[in-house]
RODO-2510 file (C-alpha; in nm, 4 decimals, decimal comma):
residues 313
     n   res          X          Y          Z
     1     x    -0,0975    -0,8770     0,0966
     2     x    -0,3178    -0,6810    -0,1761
     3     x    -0,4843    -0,3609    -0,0535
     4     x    -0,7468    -0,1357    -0,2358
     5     x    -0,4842     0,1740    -0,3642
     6     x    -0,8326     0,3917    -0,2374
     7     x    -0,7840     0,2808     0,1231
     8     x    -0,4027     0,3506     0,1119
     9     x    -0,4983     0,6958    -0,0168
    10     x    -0,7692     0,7535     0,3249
    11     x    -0,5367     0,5822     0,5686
    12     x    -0,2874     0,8443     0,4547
    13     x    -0,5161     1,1552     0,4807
    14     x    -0,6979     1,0494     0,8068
    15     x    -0,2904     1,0697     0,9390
    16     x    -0,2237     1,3903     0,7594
    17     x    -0,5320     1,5482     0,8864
    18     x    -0,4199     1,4720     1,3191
    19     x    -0,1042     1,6882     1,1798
    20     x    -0,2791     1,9257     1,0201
    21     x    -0,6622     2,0636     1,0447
    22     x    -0,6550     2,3305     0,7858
    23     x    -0,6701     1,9719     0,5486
    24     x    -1,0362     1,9168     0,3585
    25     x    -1,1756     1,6618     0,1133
    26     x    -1,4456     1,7747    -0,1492
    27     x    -1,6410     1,5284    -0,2770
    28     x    -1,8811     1,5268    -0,6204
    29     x    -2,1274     1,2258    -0,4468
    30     x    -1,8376     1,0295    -0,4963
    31     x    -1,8148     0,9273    -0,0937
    32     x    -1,8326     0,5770    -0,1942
    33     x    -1,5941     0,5746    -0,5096
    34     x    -1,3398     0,7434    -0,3237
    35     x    -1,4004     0,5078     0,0138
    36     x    -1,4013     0,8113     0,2277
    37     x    -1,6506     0,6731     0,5039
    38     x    -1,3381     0,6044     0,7486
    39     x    -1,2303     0,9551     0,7372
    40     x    -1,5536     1,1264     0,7644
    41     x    -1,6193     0,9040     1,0779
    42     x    -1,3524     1,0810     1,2772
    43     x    -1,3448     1,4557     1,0988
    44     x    -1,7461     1,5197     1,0213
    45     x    -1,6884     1,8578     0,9556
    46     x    -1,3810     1,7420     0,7062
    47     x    -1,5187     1,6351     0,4297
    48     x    -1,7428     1,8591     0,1945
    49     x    -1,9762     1,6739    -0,0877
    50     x    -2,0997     1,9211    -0,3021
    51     x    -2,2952     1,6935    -0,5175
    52     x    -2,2755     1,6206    -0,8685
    53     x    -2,0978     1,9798    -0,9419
    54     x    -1,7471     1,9071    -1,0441
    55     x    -1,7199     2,2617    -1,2088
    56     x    -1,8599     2,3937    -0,8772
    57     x    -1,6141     2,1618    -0,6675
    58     x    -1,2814     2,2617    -0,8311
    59     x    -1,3877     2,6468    -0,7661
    60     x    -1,4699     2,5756    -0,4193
    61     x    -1,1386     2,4736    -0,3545
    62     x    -0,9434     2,6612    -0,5365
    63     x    -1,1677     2,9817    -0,3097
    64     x    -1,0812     2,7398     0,0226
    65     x    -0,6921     2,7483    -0,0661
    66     x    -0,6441     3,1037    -0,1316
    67     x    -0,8224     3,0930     0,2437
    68     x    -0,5567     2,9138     0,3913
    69     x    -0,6910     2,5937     0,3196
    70     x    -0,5498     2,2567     0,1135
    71     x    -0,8579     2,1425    -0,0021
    72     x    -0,8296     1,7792    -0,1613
    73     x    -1,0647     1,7373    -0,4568
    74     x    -1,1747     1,3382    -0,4747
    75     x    -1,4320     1,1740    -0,7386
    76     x    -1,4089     0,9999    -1,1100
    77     x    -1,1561     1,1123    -1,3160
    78     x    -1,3959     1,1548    -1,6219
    79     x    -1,6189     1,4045    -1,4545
    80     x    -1,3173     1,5534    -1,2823
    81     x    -1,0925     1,6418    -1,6051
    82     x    -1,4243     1,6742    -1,8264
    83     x    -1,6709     1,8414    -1,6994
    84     x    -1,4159     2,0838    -1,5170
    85     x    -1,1916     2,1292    -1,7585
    86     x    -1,1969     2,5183    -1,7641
    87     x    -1,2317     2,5220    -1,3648
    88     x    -0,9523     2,3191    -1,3635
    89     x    -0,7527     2,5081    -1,5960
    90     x    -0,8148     2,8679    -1,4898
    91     x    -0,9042     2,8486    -1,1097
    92     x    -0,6482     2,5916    -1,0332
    93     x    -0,3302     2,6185    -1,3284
    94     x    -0,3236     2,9584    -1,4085
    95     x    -0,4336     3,0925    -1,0519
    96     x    -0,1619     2,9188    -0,9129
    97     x    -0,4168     2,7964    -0,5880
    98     x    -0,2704     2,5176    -0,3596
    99     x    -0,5156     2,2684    -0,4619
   100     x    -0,4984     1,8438    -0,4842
   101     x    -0,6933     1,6986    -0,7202
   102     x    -0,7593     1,2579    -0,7039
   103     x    -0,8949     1,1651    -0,9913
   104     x    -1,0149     0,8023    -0,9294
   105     x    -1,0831     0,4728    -1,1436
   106     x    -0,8711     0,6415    -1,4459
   107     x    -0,8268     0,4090    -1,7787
   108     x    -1,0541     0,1612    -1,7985
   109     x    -1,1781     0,1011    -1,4262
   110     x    -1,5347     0,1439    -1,4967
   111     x    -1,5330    -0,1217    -1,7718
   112     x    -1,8779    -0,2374    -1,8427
   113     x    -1,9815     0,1691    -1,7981
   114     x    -1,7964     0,2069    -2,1659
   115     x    -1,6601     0,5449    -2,3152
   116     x    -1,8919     0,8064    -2,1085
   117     x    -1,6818     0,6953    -1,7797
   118     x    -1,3507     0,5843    -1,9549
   119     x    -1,0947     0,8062    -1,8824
   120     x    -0,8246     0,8022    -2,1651
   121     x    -0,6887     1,1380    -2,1948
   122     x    -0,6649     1,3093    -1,8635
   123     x    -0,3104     1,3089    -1,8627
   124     x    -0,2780     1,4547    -2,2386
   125     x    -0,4715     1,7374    -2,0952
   126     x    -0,3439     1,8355    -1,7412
   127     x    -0,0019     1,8157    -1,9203
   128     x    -0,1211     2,0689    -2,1607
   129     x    -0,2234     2,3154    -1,8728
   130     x     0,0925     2,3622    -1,7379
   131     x     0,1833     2,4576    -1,3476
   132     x     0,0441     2,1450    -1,1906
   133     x     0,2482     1,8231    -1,1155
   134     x     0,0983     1,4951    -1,2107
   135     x     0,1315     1,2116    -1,0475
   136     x     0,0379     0,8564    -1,0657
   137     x     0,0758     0,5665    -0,8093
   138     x     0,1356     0,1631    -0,8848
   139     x     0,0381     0,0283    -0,5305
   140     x    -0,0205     0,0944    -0,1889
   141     x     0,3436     0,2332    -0,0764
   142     x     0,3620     0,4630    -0,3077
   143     x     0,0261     0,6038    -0,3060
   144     x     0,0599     0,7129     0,0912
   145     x     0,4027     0,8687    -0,0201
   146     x     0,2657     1,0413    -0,2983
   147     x    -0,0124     1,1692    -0,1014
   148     x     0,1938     1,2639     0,1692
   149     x     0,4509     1,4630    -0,0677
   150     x     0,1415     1,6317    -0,2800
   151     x    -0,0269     1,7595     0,0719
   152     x     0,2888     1,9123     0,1993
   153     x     0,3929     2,0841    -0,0862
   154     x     0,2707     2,4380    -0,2393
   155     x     0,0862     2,4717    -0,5694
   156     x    -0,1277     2,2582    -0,7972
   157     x    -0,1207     1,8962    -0,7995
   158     x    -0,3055     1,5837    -1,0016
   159     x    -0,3103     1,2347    -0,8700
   160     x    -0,4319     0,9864    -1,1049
   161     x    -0,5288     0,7198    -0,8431
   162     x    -0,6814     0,3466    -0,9371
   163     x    -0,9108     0,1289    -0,7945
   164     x    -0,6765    -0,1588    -0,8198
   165     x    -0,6022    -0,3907    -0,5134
   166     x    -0,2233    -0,4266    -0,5250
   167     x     0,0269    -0,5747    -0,3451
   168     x     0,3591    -0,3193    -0,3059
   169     x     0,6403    -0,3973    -0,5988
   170     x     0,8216    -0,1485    -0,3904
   171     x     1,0846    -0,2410    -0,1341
   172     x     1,0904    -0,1593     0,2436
   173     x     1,3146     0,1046     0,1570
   174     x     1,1495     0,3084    -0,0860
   175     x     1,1564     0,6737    -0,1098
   176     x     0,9123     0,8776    -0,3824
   177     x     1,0940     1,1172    -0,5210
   178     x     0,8886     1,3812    -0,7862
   179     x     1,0669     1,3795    -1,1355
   180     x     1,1985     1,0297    -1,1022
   181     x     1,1446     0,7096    -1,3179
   182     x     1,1216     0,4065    -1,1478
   183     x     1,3574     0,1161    -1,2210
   184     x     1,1645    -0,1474    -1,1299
   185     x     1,4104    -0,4428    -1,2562
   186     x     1,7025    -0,3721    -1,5053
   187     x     1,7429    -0,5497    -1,8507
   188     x     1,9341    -0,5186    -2,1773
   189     x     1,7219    -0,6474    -2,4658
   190     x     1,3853    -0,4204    -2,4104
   191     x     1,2767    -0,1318    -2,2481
   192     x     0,9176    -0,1273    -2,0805
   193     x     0,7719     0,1922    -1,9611
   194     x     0,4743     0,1714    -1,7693
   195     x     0,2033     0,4159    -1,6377
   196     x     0,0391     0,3603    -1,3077
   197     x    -0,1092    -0,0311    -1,2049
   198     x    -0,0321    -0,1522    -1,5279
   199     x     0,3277    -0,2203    -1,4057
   200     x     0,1903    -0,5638    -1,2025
   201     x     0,0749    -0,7117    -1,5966
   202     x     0,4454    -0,5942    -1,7180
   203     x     0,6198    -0,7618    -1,4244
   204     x     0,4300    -1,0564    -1,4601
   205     x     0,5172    -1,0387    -1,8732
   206     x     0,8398    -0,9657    -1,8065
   207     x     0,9076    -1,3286    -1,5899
   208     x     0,7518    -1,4889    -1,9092
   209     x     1,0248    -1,3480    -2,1555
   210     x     1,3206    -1,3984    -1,9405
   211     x     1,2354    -1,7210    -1,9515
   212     x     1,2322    -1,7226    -2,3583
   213     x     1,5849    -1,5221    -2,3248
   214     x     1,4184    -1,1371    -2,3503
   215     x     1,5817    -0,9525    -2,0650
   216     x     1,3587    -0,6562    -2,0310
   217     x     1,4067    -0,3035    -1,8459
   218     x     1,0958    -0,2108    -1,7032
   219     x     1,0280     0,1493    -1,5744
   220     x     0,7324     0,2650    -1,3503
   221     x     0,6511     0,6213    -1,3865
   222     x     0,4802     0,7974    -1,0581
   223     x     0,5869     1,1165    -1,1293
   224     x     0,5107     1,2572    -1,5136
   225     x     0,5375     1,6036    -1,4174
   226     x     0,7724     1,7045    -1,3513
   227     x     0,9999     1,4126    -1,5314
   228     x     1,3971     1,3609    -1,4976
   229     x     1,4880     1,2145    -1,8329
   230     x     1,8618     1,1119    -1,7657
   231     x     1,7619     0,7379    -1,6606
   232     x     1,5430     0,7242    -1,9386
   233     x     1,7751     0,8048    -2,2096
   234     x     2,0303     0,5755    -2,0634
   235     x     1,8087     0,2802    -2,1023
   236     x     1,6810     0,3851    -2,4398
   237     x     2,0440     0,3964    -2,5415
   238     x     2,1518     0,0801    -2,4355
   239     x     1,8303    -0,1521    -2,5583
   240     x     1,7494     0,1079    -2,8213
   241     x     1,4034    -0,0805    -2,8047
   242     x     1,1209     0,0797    -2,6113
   243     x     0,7523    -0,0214    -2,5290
   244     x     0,5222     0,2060    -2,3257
   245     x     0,2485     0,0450    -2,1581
   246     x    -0,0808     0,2598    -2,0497
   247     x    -0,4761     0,2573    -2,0156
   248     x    -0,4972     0,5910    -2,1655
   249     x    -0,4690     0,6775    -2,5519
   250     x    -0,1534     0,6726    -2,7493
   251     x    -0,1829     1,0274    -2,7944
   252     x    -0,0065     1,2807    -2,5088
   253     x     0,0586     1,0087    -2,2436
   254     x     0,3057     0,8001    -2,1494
   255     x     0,3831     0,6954    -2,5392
   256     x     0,4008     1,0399    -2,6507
   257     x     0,6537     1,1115    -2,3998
   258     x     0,8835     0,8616    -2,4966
   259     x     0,8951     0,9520    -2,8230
   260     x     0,9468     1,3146    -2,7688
   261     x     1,2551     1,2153    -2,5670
   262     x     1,3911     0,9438    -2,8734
   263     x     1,2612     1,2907    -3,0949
   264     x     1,4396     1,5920    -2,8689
   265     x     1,7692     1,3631    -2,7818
   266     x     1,8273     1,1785    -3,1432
   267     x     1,7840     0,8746    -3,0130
   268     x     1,8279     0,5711    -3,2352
   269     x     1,5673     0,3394    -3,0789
   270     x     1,2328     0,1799    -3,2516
   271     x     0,9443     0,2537    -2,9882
   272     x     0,6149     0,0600    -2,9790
   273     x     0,2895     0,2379    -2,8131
   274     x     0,0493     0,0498    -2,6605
   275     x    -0,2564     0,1831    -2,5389
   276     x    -0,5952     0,2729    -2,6993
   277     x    -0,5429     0,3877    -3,0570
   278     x    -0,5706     0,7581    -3,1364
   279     x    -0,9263     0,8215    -3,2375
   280     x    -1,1420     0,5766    -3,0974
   281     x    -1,2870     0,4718    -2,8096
   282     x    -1,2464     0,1896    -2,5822
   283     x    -1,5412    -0,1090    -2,5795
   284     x    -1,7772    -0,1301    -2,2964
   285     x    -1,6819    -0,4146    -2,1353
   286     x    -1,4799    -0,5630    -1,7584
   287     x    -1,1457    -0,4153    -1,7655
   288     x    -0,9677    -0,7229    -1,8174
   289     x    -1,1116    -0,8049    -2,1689
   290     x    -1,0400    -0,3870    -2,2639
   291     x    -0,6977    -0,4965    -2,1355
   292     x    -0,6878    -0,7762    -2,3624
   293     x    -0,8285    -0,6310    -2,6566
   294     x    -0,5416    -0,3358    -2,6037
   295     x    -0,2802    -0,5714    -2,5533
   296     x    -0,2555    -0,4246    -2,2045
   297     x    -0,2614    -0,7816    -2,0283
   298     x     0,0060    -0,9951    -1,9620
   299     x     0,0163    -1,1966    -2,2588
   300     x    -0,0293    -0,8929    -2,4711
   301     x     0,2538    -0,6867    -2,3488
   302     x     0,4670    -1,0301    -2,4186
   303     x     0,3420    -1,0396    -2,7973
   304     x     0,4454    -0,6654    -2,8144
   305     x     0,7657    -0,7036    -2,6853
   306     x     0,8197    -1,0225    -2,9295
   307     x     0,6628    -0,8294    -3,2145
   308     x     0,9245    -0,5203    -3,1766
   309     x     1,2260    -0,7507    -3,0966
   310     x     1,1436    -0,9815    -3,3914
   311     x     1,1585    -1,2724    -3,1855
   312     x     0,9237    -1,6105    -3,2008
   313     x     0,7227    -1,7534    -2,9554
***
């Protein structure tokens, strides 16, 4: 059954928030992007909209947490790593304050909106702060995990949560732990390494090739900081072919990690980035045909992994 990641991430407040009182959401009029109606219905007083202030919001918080509070910042990512940038880096990073931030519809979820409300670089820059961990959910499990671990532990966090209804890829069973890749099927012939929602097009791909005799590895990455490498580099060293799958640009995401890792552990592997090309900016148009024009889409990531294995359709 598909669920809206955005209601996973309320359900799992509204039950962090009966344990614990000293939790708050601030909001930049983004009540309805962040579908926090159910939660304000039973905690009024819990939720915070400062209007459209992001710079305003993030200090806010970061005042509320050195207060006792864990404020949880929660509106579009754009506005959230743009216009706050500075906030962001000085009142949260480098103050060390105990502050979430949800940055919602990342990538290309507002589609037809084009570039001003595309967000393709906001992990290239949180990375580059330093002191926060960054994570990213692919579907509903996860999310209340991740939420759940980012609330009860100290210090600076960034969730990169989608608007994506998704059914959980994850079993019964699953446990989130920070710094840990994902295996979400193992292969021999390819490695796929995907950021966020994405991973439900490279699944999907990935039943496609096995059928044409490509036996891929596919990784999901929740957690980007911190990052384990040691499953990594055993994957990269037995297909010694990598793709990394992302809606964010080629440059200091999910791609650019790989190839510091092939770079910083001499790997001998041939790695193929997809993702929105370094320099430009994505079309305004739905998200599936930025998706397709990316190569992000099933049939895409199936040409890519054909294209870097040298193999025919």
């Amino acid at each position: 059954m598909k669920e809206d990641i955005r209601d996973s991430f309320v359900q799992e407040l509204i039950k962090l928030k009966k344990q614990n009182d000293n939790i708050a959401v601030l909001v930049s009029d983004s009540t309805s992007t962040c579908r926090i109606k159910p939660f304000m219905e039973l905690f009024p007083d819990g939720v915070i909209n400062v209007g459209i202030a992001e710079q305003n919001m993030v200090g806010i918080a970061a005042g509320m947490a050195l207060g006792g509070m864990i404020p949880i910042t929660a509106n579009a990512t754009p506005f959230l790593m743009g216009r706050s940038n500075e906030q962001v880096k000085t009142d949260i990073c480098y103050s060390n304050t105990n502050v979430k931030l949800v940055g919602l519809n990342p990538g290309f979820a507002y589609g037809s909106l084009g570039p001003t409300h595309h967000c393709i670089d906001d992990i290239s820059t949180t990375r580059s702060f330093g002191n926060i961990h960054i994570f990213c959910p692919c579907d509903p499990k996860e999310t209340r995990q991740i939420i759940s671990h980012a609330v009860n532990m100290e210090g600076p966090v960034y969730i990169r949560l989608d608007s994506y209804k998704a059914e959980n890829i994850h079993s019964s069973d699953y446990k989130f732990s920070p710094g840990e890749p994902v295996v979400i099927k193992e292969g021999k012939d390819i490695t796929i390494i995907a950021l966020g929602t994405i991973i439900h097009e490279v699944i999907a791909a990935a039943q496609t090739l096995s059928k044409e005799g490509i036996d891929a590895e596919i990784f999901s990455l929740p957690s980007i900081t911190p990052l384990k490498r040691e499953k990594i580099i055993k994957s990269l060293s037995k297909t010694k072919t990598v793709l990394t799958v992302e809606e964010h640009s080629v440059n200091g995401g999910v791609g650019s990690i790989t190839g510091d890792i092939i770079l910083e552990e001499q790997l001998n592997c041939k790695l193929l980035k997809s993702g929105v090309p370094a320099g430009t900016f994505a079309p305004a148009s739905p998200r599936k045909d930025i998706q397709e024009e990316y190569q992000l889409d099933k049939n895409g990531i199936i040409s890519n992994c054909r294209k870097i294995l040298n193999r025919k359709a």
